[in-house]
FIKOLZA-1660 file (N, C-alpha, C; in steps of 0.1 Angstrom, whole numbers, plus 5000, padded with zeros to 4 digits):
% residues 179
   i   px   py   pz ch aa at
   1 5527 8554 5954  A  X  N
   1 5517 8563 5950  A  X CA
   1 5524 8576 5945  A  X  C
   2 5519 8578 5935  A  X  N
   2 5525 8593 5928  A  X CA
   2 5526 8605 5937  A  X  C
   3 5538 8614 5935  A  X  N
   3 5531 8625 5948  A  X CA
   3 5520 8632 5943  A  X  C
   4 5514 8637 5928  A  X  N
   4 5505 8642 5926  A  X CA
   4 5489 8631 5935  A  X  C
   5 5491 8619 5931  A  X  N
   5 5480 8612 5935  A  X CA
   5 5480 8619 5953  A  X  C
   6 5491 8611 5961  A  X  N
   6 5490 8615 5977  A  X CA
   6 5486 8634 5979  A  X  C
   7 5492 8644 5967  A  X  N
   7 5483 8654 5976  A  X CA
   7 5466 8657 5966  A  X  C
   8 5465 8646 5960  A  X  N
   8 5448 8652 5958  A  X CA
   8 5444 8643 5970  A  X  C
   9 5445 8628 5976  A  X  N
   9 5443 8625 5986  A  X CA
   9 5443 8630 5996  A  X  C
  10 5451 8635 6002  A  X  N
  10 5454 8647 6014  A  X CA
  10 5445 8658 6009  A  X  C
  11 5440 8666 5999  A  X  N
  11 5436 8675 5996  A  X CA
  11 5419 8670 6002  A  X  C
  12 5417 8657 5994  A  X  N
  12 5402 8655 5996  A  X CA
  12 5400 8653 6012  A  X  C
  13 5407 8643 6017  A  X  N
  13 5406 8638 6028  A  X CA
  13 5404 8654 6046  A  X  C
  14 5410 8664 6039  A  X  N
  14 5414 8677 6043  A  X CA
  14 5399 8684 6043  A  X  C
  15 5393 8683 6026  A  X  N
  15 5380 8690 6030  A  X CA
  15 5369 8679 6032  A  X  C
  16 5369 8667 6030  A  X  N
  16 5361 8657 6035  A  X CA
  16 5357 8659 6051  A  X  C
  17 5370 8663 6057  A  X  N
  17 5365 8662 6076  A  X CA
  17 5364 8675 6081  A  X  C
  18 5368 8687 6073  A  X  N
  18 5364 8701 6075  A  X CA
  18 5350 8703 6071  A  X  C
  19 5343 8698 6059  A  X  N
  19 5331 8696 6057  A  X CA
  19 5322 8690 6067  A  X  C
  20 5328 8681 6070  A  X  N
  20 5318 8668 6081  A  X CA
  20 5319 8682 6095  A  X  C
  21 5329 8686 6099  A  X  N
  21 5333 8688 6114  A  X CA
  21 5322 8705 6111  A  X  C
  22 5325 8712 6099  A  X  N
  22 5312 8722 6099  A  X CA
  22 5296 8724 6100  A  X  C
  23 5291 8708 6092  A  X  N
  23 5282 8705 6089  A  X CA
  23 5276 8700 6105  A  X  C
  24 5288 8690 6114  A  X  N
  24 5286 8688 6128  A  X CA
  24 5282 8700 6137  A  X  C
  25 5291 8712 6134  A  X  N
  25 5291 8723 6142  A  X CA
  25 5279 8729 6142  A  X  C
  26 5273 8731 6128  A  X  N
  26 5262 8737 6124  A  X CA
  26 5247 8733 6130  A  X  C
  27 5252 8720 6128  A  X  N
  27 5240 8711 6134  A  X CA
  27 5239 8708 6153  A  X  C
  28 5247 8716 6154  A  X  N
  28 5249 8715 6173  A  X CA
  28 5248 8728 6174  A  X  C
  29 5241 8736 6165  A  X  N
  29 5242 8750 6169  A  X CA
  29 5253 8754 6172  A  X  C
  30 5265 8755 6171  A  X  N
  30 5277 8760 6173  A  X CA
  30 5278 8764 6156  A  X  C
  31 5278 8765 6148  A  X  N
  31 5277 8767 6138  A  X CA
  31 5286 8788 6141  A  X  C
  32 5282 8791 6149  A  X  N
  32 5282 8807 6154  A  X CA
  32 5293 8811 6160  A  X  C
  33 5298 8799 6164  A  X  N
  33 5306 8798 6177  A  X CA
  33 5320 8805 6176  A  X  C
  34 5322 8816 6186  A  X  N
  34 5331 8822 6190  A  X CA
  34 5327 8834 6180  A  X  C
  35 5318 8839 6175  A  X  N
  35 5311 8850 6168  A  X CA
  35 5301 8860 6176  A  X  C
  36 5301 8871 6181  A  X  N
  36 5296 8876 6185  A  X CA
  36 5278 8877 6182  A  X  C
  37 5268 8877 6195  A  X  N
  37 5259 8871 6187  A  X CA
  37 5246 8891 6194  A  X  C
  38 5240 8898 6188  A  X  N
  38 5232 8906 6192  A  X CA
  38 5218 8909 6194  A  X  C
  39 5212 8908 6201  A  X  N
  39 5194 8912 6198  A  X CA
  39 5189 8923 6198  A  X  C
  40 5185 8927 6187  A  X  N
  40 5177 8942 6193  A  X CA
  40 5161 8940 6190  A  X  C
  41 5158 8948 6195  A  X  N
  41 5143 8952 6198  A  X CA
  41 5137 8961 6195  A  X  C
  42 5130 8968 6179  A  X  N
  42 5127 8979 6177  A  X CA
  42 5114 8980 6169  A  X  C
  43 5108 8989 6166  A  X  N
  43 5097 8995 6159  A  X CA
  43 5099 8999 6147  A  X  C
  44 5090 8997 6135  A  X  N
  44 5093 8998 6123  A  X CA
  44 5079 9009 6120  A  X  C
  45 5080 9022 6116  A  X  N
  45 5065 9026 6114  A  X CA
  45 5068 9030 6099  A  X  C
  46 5057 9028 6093  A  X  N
  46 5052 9034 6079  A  X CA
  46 5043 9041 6079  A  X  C
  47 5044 9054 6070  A  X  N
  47 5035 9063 6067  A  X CA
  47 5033 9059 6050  A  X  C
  48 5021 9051 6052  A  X  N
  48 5018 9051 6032  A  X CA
  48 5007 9060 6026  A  X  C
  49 5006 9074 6035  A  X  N
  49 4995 9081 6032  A  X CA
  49 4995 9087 6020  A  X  C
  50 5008 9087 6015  A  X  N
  50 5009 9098 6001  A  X CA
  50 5011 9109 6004  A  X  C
  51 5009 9119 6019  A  X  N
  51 5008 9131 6022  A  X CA
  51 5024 9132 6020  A  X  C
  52 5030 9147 6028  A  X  N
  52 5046 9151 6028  A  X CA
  52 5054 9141 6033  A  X  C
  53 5049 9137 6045  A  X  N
  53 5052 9127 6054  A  X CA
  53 5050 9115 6049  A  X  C
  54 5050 9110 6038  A  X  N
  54 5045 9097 6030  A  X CA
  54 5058 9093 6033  A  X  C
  55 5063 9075 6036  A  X  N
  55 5076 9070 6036  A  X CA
  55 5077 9060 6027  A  X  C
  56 5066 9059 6018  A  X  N
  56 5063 9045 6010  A  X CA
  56 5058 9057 5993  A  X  C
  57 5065 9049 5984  A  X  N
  57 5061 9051 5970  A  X CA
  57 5051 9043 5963  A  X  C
  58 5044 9042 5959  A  X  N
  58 5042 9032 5949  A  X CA
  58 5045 9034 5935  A  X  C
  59 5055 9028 5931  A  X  N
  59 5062 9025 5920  A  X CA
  59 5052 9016 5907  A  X  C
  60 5043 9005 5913  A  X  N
  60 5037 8999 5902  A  X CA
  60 5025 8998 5908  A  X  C
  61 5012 9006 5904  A  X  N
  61 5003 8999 5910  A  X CA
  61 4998 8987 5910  A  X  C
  62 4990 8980 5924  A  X  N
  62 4985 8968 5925  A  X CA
  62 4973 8968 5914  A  X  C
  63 4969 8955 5909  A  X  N
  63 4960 8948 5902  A  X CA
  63 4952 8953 5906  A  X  C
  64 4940 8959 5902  A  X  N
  64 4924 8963 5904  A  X CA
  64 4918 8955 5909  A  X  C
  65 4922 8934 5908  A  X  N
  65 4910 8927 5910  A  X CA
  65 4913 8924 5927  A  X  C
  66 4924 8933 5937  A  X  N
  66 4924 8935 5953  A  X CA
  66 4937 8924 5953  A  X  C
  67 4946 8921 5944  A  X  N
  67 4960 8911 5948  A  X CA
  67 4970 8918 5948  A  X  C
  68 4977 8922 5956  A  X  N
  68 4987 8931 5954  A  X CA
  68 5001 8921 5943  A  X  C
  69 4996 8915 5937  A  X  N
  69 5006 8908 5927  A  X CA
  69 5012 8916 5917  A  X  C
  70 5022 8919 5915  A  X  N
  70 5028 8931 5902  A  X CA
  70 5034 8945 5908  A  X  C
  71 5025 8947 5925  A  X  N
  71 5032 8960 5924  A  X CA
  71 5043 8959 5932  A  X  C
  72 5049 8972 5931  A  X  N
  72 5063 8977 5934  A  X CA
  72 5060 8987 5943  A  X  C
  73 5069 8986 5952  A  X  N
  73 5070 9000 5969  A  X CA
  73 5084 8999 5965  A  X  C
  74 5090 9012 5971  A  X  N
  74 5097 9016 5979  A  X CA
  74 5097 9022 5990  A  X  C
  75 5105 9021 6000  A  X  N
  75 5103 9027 6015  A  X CA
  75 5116 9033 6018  A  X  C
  76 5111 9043 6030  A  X  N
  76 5120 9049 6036  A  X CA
  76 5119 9048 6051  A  X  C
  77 5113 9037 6057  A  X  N
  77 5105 9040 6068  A  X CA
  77 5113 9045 6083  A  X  C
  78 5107 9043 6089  A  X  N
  78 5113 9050 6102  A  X CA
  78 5116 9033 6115  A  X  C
  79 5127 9036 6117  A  X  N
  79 5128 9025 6127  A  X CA
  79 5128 9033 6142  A  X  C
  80 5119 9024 6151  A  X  N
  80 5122 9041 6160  A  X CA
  80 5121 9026 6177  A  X  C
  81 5123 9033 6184  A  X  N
  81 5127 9028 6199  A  X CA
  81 5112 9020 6205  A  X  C
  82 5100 9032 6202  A  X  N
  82 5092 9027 6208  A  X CA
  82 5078 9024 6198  A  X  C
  83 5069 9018 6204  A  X  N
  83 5055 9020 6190  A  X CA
  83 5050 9032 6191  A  X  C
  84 5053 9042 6198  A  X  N
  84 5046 9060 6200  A  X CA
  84 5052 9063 6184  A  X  C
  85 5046 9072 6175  A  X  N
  85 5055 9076 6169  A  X CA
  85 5063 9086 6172  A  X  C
  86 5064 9089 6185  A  X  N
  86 5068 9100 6189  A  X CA
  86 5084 9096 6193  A  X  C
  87 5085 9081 6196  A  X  N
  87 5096 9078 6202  A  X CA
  87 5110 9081 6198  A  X  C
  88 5119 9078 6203  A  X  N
  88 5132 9080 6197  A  X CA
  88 5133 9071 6187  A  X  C
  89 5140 9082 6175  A  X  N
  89 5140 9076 6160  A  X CA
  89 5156 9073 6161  A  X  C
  90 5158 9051 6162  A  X  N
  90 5167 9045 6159  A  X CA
  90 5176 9047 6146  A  X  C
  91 5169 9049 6133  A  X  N
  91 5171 9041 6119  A  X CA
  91 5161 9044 6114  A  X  C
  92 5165 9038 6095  A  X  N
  92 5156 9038 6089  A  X CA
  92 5154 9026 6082  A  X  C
  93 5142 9019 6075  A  X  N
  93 5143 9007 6072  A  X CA
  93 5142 9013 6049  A  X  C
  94 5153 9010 6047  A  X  N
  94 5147 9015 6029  A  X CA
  94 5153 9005 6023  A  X  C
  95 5143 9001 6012  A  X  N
  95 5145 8995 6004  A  X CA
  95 5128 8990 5994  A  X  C
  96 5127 8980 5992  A  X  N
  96 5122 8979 5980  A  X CA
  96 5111 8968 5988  A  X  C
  97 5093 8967 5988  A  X  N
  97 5086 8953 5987  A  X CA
  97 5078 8958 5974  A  X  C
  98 5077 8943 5969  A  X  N
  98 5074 8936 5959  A  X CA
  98 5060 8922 5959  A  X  C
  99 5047 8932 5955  A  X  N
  99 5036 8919 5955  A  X CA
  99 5041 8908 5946  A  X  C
 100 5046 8894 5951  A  X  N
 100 5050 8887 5949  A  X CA
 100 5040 8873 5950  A  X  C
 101 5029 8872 5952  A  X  N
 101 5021 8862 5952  A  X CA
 101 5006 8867 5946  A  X  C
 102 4999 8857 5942  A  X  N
 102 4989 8857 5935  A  X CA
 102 4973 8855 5947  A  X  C
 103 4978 8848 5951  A  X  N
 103 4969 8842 5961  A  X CA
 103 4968 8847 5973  A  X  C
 104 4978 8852 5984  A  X  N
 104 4978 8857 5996  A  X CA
 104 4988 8867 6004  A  X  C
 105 4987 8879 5989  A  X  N
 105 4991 8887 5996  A  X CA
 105 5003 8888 5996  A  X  C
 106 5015 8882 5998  A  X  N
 106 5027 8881 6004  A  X CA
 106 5039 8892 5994  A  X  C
 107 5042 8901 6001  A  X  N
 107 5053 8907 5995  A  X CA
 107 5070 8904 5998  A  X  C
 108 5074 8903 5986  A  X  N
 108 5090 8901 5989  A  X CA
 108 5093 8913 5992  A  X  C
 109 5105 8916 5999  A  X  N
 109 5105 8928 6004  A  X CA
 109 5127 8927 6006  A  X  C
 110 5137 8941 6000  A  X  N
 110 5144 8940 6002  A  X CA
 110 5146 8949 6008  A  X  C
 111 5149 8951 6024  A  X  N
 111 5156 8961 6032  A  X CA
 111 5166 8957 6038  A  X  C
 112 5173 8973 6038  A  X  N
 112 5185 8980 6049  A  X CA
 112 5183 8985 6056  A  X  C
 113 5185 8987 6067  A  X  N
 113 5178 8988 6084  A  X CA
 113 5195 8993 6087  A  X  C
 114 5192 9010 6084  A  X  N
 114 5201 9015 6087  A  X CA
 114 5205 9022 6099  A  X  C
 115 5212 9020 6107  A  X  N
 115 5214 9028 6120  A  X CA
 115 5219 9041 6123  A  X  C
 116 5206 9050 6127  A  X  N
 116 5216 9065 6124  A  X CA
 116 5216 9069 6142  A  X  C
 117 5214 9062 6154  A  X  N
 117 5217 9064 6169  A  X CA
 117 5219 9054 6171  A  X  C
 118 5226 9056 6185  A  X  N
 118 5231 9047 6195  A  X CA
 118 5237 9040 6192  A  X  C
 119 5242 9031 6202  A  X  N
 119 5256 9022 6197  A  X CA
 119 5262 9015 6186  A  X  C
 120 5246 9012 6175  A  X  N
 120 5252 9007 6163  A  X CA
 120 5249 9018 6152  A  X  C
 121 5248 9032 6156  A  X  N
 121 5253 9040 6144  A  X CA
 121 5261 9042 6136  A  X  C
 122 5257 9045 6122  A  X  N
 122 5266 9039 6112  A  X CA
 122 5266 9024 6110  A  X  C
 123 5260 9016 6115  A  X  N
 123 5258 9002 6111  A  X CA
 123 5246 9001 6101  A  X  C
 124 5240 8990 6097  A  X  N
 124 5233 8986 6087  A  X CA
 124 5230 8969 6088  A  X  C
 125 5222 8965 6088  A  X  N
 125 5214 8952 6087  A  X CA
 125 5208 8950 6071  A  X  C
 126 5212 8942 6062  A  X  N
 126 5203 8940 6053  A  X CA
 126 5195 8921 6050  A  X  C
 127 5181 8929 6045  A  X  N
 127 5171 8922 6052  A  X CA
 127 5167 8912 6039  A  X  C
 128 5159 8901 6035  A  X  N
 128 5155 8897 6025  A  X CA
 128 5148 8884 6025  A  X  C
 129 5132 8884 6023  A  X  N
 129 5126 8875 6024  A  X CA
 129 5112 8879 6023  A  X  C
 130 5100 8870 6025  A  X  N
 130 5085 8874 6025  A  X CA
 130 5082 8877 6035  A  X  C
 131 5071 8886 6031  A  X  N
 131 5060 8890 6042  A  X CA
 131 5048 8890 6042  A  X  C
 132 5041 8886 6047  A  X  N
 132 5028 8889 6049  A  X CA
 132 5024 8895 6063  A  X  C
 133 5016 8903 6058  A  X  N
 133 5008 8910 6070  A  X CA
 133 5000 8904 6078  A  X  C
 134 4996 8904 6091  A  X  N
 134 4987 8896 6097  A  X CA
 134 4997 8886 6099  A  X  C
 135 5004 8880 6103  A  X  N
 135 5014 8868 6107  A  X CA
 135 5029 8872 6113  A  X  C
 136 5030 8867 6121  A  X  N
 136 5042 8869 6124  A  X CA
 136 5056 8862 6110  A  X  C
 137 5061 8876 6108  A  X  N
 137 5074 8870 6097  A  X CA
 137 5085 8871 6102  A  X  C
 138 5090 8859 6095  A  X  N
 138 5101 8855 6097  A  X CA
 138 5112 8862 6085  A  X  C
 139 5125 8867 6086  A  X  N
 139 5129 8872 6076  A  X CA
 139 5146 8872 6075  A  X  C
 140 5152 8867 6067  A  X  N
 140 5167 8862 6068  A  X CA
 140 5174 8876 6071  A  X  C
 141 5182 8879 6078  A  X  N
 141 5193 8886 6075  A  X CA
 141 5205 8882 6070  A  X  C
 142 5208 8887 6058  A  X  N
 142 5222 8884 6049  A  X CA
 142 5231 8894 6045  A  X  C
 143 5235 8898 6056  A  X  N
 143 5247 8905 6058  A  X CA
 143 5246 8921 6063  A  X  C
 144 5256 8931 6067  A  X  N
 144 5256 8940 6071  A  X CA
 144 5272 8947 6069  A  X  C
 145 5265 8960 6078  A  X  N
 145 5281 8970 6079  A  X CA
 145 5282 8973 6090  A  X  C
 146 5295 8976 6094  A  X  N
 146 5300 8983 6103  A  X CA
 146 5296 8973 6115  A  X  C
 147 5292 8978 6128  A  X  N
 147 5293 8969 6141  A  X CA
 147 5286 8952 6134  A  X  C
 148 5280 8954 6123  A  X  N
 148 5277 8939 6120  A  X CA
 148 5279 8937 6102  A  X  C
 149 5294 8938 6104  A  X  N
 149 5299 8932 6085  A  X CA
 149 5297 8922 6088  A  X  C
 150 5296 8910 6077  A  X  N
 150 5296 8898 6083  A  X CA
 150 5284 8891 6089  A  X  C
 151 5274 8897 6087  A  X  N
 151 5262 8896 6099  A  X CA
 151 5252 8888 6093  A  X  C
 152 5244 8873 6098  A  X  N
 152 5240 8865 6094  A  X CA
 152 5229 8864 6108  A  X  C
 153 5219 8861 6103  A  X  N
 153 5206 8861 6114  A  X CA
 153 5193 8861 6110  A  X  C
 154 5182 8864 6117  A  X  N
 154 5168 8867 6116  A  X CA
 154 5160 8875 6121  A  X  C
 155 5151 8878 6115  A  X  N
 155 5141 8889 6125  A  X CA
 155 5126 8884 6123  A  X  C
 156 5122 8884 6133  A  X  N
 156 5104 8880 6133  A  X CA
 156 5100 8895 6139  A  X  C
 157 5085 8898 6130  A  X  N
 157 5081 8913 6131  A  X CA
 157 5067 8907 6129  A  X  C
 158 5059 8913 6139  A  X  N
 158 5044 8911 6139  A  X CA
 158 5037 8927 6137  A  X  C
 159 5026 8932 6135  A  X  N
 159 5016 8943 6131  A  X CA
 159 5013 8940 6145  A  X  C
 160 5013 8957 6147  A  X  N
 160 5008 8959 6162  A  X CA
 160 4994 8972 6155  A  X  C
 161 4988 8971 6165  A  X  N
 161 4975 8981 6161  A  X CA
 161 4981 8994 6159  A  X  C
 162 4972 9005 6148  A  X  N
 162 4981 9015 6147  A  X CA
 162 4971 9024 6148  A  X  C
 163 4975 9034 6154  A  X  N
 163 4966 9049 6159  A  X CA
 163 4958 9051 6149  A  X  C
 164 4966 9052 6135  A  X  N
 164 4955 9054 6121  A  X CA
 164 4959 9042 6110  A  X  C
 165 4948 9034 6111  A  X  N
 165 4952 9018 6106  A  X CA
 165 4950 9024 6088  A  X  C
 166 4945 9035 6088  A  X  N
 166 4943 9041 6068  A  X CA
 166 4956 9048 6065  A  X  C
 167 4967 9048 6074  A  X  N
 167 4979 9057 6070  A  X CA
 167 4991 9051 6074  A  X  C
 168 4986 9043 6083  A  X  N
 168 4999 9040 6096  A  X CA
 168 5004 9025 6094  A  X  C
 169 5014 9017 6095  A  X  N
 169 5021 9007 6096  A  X CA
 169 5028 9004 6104  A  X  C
 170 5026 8996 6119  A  X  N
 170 5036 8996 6129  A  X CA
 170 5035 8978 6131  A  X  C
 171 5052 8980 6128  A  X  N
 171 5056 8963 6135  A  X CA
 171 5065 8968 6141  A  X  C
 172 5063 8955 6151  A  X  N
 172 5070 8948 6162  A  X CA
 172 5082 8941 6159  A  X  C
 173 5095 8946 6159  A  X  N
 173 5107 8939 6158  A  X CA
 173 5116 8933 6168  A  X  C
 174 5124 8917 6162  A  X  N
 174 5130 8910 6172  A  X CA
 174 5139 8908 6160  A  X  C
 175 5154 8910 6160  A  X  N
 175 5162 8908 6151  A  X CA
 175 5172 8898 6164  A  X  C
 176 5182 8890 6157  A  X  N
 176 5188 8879 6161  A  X CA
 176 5200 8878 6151  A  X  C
 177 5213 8883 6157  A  X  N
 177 5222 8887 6150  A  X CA
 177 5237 8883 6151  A  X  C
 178 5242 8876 6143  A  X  N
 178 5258 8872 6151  A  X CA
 178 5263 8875 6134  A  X  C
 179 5276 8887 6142  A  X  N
 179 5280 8891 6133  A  X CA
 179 5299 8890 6135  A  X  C
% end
């Protein structure tokens, strides 16, 4: 056999069982393995009153006929410790949702869930996936900085009742993080 033939052989044979033995790892949940893995637990509140205190833009208004399909937000929102809005302010969540469905609501939404206290200050989470309100969402995390470069995971965030449901936006966050 030619030496060019024996190392495409070796070559294939090389990622043929590195593929299989990933694809195994992945599928045993070890996919993570020997990767640091973190959970945090936080509150996300929105102010979309439009007042000083407004944390949300609207960039494109929604449709008239009540589908939020077409419009554009931006946020700056507050990530904070507890649902008080009084609590200690963790972070901020900014970035961009987008009415992305015709039928039910659902906004795509791109955030950075930036950490300005405690242990992962100066860190960053960035976020990307749908949402709808009223449901618990599920939302990829695809990558980050500082205590989590590298950072691959998920967050489920449900609406908790809010003191002023005409101004106020508060979810419940569970982020899931190995970075």
């Amino acid at each position: 056999m030619a030496p060019f033939r024996r190392a495409m052989l070796l070559l294939f044979c090389i990622l043929a069982f590195s593929s299989t033995a990933t694809k195994a790892a992945d599928e045993a949940g070890g996919g993570d393995a020997g990767r640091p893995s973190t959970h945090l637990h936080f509150y996300f509140h929105e102010d979309f009153s439009g007042g000083p205190n407004g944390t949300t833009v609207t960039v494109v208004a929604p449709r008239s006929n009540g589908s939020y399909f077409g419009a554009v937000y931006v946020v700056d929102d507050m990530l904070r410790e507890g649902a008080d809005p009084a609590s200690r302010l963790l972070g901020r969540a900014q970035g961009l949702a987008i009415g992305a469905s015709l039928s039910d609501g659902a906004l795509l939404t791109a955030l950075n869930f930036v950490f300005t206290e405690g242990p992962y200050n100066g860190s960053s989470l960035a976020l990307f996936g749908r949402g709808l309100l009223g449901t618990v969402m599920e939302r990829p995390i695809v990558g980050g900085t500082g205590a989590f470069r590298m950072a691959r995971g998920y967050t489920l965030s449900k609406m908790l009742a809010s003191p002023d449901p005409n101004s106020q936006l508060i979810l419940e966050y569970d982020a899931y993080i190995w970075h």
